[in-house]
C-alpha positions in Angstrom: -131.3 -137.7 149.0 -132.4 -135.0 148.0 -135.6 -133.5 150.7 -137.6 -131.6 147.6 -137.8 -135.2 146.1 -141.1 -135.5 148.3 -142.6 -132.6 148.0 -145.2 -132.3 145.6 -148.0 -130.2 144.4 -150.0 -133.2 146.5 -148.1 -132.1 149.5 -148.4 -128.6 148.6 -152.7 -128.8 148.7 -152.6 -131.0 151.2 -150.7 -128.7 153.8 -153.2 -125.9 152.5 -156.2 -127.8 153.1 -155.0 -128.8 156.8 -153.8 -125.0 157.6 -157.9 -124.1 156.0 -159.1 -126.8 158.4 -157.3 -125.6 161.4 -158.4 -121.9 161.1 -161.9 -123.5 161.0 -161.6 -125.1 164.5 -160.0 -121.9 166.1 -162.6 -119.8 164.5 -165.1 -122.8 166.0 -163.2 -122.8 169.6 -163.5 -118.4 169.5 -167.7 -119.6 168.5 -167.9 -121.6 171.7 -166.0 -119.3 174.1 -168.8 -116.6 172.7 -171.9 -118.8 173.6 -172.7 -118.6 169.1 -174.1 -122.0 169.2 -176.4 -121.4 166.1 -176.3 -119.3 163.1 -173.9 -117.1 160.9 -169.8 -117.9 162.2 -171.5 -119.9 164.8 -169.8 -124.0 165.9 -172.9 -124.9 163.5 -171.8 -123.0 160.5 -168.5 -123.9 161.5 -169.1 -127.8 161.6 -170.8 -127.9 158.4 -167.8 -125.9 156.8 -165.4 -128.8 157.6 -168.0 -131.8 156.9 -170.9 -130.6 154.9 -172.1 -134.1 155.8 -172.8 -133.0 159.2 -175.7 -130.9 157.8 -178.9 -131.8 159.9 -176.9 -134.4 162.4 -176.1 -131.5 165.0 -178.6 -130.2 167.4 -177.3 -127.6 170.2 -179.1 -127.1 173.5 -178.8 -123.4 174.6 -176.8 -123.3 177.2 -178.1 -121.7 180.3 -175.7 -119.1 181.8 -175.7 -118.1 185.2 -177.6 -114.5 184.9 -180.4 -117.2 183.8 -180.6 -119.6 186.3 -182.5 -118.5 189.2 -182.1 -121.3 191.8 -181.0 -121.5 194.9 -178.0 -123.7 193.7 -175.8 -123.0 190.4 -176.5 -126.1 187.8 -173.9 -129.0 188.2 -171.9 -128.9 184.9 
């Protein structure tokens, strides 16, 4: 049998779509790792990218870093 018998232009978009979605997590996971909760190439933006229907579900509470937190004890994460 001959393997190009399933591949398609289908396939072909498909495989483009998931290798557009995947750059759009990494990029999402690099948002994270660099505290961009909200705003331009922030894991907002980024959500909405990959499901526009996400727009006004997601709410992010700002993180509190350590250099903010003045207690005696770090906060339990």
């Amino acid at each position: 049998m001959n393997p190009d018998a399933f591949y398609t232009a289908d396939t072909d978009a498909q495989i483009t779509q998931l290798q557009q979605q995947q750059a759009l997590i990494t990029q999402s996971l690099k948002a994270m790792l660099e505290g961009k909760w909200t705003g331009e190439g922030s894991v907002e933006a980024l959500l909405y990218a990959l499901d526009p229907n996400m727009q006004g579900t997601v709410s992010f509470d700002t993180p509190i870093t350590m250099s903010e937190y003045e207690a005696e004890e770090p906060p339990k994460g």
